[in-house]
SELUM-419269 format. One record per residue (C-alpha): residue number from 1; residue in one letter; x, y, z. Coordinates in steps of 0.1 Angstrom, whole numbers. Example, Ala and Ser with C-alpha at 12.3 -4.5 7.8 and 13.67 -1.06 7.14 Angstrom:
miza, nufi, c1, c2, c3
1, A, 123, -45, 78
2, S, 137, -11, 71
This chain:
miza, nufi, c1, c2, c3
1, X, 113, -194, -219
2, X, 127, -157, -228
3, X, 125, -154, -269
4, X, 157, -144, -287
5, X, 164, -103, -289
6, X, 195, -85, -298
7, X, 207, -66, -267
8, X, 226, -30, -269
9, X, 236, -2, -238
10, X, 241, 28, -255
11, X, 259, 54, -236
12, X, 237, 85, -244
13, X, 202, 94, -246
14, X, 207, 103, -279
15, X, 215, 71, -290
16, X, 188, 53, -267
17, X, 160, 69, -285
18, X, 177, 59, -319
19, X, 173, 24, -302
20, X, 142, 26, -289
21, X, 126, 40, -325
22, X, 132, 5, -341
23, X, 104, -14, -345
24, X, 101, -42, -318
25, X, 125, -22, -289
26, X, 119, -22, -258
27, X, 137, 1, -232
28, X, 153, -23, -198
29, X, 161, -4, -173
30, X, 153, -28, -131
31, X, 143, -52, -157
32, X, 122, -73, -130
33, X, 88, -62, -152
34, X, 100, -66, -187
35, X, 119, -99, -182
36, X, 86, -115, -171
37, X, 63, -97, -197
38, X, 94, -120, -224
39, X, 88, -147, -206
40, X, 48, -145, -205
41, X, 45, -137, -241
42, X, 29, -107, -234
43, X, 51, -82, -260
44, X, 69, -89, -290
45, X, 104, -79, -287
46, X, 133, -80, -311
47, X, 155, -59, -294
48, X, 159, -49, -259
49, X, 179, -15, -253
50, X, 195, -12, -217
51, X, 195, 26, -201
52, X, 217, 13, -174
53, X, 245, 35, -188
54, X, 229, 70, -181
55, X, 242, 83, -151
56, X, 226, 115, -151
57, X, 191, 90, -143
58, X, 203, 78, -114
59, X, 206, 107, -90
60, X, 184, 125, -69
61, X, 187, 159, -62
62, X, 172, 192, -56
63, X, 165, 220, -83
64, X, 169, 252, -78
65, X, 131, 264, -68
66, X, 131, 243, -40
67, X, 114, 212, -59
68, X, 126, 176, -64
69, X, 142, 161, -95
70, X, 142, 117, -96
71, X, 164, 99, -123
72, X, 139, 71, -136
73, X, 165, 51, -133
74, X, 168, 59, -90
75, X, 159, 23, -77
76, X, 126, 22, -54
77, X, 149, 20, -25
78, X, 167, 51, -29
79, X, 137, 70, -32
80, X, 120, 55, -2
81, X, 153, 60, 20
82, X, 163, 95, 7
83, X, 161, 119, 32
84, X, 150, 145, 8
85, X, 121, 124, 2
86, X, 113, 117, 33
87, X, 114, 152, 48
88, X, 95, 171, 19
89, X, 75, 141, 6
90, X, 67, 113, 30
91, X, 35, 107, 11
92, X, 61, 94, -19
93, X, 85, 75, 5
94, X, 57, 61, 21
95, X, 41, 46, -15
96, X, 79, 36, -24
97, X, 86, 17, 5
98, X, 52, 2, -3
99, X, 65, -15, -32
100, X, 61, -53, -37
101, X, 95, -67, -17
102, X, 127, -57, -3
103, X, 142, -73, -36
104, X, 124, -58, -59
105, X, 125, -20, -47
106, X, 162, -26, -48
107, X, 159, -37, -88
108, X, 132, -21, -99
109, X, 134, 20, -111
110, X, 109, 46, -102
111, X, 104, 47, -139
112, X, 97, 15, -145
113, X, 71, 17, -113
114, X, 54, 41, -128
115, X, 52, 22, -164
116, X, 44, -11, -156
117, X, 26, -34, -174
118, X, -10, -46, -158
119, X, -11, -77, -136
120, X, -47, -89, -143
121, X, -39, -128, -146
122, X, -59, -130, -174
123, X, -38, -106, -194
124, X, -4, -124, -182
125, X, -20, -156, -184
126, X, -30, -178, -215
127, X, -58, -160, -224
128, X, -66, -135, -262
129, X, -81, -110, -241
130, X, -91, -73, -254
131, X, -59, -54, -241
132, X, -38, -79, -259
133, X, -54, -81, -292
134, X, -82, -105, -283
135, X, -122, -98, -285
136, X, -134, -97, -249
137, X, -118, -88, -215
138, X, -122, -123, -196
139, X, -127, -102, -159
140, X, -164, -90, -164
141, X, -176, -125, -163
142, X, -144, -138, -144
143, X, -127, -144, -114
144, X, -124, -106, -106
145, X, -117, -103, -71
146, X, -88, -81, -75
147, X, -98, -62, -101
148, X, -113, -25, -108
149, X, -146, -7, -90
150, X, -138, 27, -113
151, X, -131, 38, -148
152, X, -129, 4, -165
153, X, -166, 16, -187
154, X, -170, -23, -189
155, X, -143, -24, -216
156, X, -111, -38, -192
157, X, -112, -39, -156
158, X, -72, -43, -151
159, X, -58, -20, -119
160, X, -28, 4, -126
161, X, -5, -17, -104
162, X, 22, 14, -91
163, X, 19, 25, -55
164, X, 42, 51, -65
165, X, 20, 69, -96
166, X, -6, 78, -67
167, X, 13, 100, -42
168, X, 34, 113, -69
169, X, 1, 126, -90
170, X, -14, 139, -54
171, X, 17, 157, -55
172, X, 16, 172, -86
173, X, 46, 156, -102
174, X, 55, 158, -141
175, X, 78, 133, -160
176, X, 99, 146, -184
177, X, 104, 129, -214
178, X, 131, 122, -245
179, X, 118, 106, -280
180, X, 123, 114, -318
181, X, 103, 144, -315
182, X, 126, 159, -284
183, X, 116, 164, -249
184, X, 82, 170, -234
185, X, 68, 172, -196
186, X, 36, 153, -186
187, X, 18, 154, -154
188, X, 20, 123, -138
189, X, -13, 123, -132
190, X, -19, 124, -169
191, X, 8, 97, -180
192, X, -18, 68, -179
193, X, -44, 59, -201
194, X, -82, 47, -194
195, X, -94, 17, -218
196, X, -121, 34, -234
197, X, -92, 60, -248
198, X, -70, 32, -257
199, X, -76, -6, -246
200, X, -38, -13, -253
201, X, -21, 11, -240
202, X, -8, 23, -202
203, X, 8, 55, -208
204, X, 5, 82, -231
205, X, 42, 78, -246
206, X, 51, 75, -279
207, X, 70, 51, -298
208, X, 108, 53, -288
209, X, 95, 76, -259
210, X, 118, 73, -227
211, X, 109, 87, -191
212, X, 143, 102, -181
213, X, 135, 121, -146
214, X, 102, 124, -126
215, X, 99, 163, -111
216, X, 82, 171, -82
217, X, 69, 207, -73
218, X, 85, 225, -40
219, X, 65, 210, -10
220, X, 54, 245, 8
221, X, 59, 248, 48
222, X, 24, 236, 52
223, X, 25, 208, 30
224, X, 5, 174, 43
225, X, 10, 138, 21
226, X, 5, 106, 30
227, X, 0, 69, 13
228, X, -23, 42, 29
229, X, -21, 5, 10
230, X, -44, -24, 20
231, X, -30, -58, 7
232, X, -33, -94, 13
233, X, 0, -101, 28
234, X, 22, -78, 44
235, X, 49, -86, 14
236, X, 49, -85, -26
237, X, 9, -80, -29
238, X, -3, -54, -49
239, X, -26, -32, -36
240, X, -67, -41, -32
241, X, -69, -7, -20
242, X, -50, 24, -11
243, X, -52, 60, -9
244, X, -26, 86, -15
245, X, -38, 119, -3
246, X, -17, 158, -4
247, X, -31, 191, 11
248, X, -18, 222, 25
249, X, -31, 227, 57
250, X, -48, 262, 63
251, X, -50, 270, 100
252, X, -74, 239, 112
253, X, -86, 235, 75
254, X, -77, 217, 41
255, X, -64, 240, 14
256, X, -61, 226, -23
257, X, -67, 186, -18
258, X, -57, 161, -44
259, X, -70, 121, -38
260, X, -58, 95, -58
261, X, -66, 63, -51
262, X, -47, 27, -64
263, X, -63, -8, -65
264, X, -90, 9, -82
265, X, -91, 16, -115
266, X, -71, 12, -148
267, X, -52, 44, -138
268, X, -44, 60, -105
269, X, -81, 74, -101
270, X, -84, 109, -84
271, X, -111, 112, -67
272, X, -124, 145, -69
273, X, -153, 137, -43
274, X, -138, 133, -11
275, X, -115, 166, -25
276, X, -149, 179, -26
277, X, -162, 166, 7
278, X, -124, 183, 25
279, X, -116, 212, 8
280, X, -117, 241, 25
281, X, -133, 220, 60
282, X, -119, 208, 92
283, X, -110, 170, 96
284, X, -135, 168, 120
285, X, -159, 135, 125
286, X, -186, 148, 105
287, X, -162, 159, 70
288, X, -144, 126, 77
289, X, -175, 101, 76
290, X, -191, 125, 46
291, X, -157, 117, 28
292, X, -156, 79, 34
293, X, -189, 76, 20
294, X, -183, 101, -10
295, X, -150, 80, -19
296, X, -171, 51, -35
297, X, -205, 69, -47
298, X, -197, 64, -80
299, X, -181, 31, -83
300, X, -192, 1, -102
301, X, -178, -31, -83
302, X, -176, -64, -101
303, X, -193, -97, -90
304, X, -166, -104, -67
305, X, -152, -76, -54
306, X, -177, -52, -39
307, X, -155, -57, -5
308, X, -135, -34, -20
309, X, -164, -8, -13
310, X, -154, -8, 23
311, X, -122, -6, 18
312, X, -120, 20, 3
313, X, -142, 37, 34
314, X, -120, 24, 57
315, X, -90, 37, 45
316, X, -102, 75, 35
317, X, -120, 72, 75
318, X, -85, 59, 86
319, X, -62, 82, 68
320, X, -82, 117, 73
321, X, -86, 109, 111
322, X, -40, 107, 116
323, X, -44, 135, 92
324, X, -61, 153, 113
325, X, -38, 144, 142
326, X, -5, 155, 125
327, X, -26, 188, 117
């Protein structure tokens, strides 16, 4: 059952981030995250401010350096079927079309994609654990089949669940921001925050904070990106594991490689290894197999979901190798 909330659509940012500064706001924008983080009892809300009025964050459109500007509020279909997208980042259109089902990418906002709430069961279920006030986060000791092999320093071992974060932090994207204390730009790849920094938070915005476009850098002729997601079924799963990988290509070699990898970690994790392992290398067999094995050296599965391990192998072997192919 939803709890009772005052409900307003103000017409300008301005007024939004009045809104939104009131204690117990919360921004709606898809609405098909917040709506069942009411009904799960997972945030206390007394009033929920609608951005659905803003039409300056719906569009999509080029800026003048050659880059790409996203309205948050640009559904997850629009960006996976713009052709803009798709010619100068098919890394992102490929993570977008990704997204849980037909339905919801036609509700749901790249901005609320990118500041989801975790979907560790034990979070939206019944249960006082440590990200939601409680003394102990119930996964360590768990059913933690789906949960995270990096960066949860045996605190919390939720997974960021966007498959659009990844590709758009391999591709160097900012967010720019609105809040009490004006606008701001943050790297996407530095939006999200790891337990051990905060065990309550996702993202590094501040109260009454609003995400109002997502900017991506110009792509560059020789610009490579991609997005690989492994899931249980073919529909609505989130991923166990995935890879979003950009590069310029340099003659037969990698120039400048960002890894990010989802179904991972609390965060989309980069992984600076298999950079290492393809930076400034040919895709050949040897740099490929040294990557798939560098992509999980330093990660510290659960009791149930080492699988993820190979994975993880799979999919850097699998996604270097086409890479190498298109190159």
């Amino acid at each position: 059952m939803l709890p009772h909330f005052s409900y307003v659509r103000p017409e300008t940012v301005k007024d939004t981030i009045r809104h939104l500064n009131a204690k117990g706001a919360a921004v709606h924008a898809g609405g098909t995250d917040l709506l069942g983080c009411l009904r799960e009892g997972i945030m206390d809300v007394d009033k929920v401010v609608s951005i659905s009025a803003l039409a300056d964050l719906y569009e999509i459109r080029q800026t003048k350096g050659g880059g790409l500007s996203i309205g948050a509020l640009a559904t997850i279909t629009r960006v996976a079927e713009s052709p803009l997208v798709r010619e100068k980042y098919p890394g992102l259109a490929r993570g977008a079309a990704e997204v849980a089902s037909p339905q919801l990418r036609n509700q749901g906002t790249l901005g609320g994609n990118l500041c989801q709430k975790p979907r560790c069961w034990y979070y939206r279920g019944e249960f006082a654990c440590l990200r939601k006030g409680g003394n102990m986060c119930y996964a360590f000791d768990g059913e933690n089949q789906f949960h995270a092999i990096f960066g949860h320093d045996n605190i919390c071992a939720i997974t960021h669940p966007s498959d659009t974060a990844p590709p758009l932090a391999a591709l160097g994207a900012k967010v720019r921001t609105s809040g009490p204390e004006g606008t701001r730009s943050i790297e996407v790849e530095k939006l999200h925050v790891l337990p051990k920094q905060d065990v309550q938070a996702e993202t590094v915005l501040k109260p009454g904070e609003l995400v109002t476009r997502i900017e991506l850098p110009p792509p560059g002729e020789n610009l490579y990106s991609a997005y690989r997601k492994v899931r249980a079924r073919r529909s609505w799963d989130f991923a166990l594991a995935g890879l979003a990988l950009a590069f310029e290509k340099d003659g037969d070699r990698v120039k400048n490689a960002r890894v990010f990898l989802s179904g991972a970690a609390p965060v989309p994790w980069r992984s600076r290894a298999v950079e290492q392992a393809i930076n400034g290398r040919r895709l050949d067999d040897a740099t490929i197999a040294e990557a798939a094995e560098a992509v999980v050296r330093e990660a510290d599965p659960l009791s149930e979901n080492a699988y993820k391990l190979n994975l993880f192998k799979g999919v850097v072997e699998e996604q270097l190798h086409a890479a190498a192919m298109a190159a």
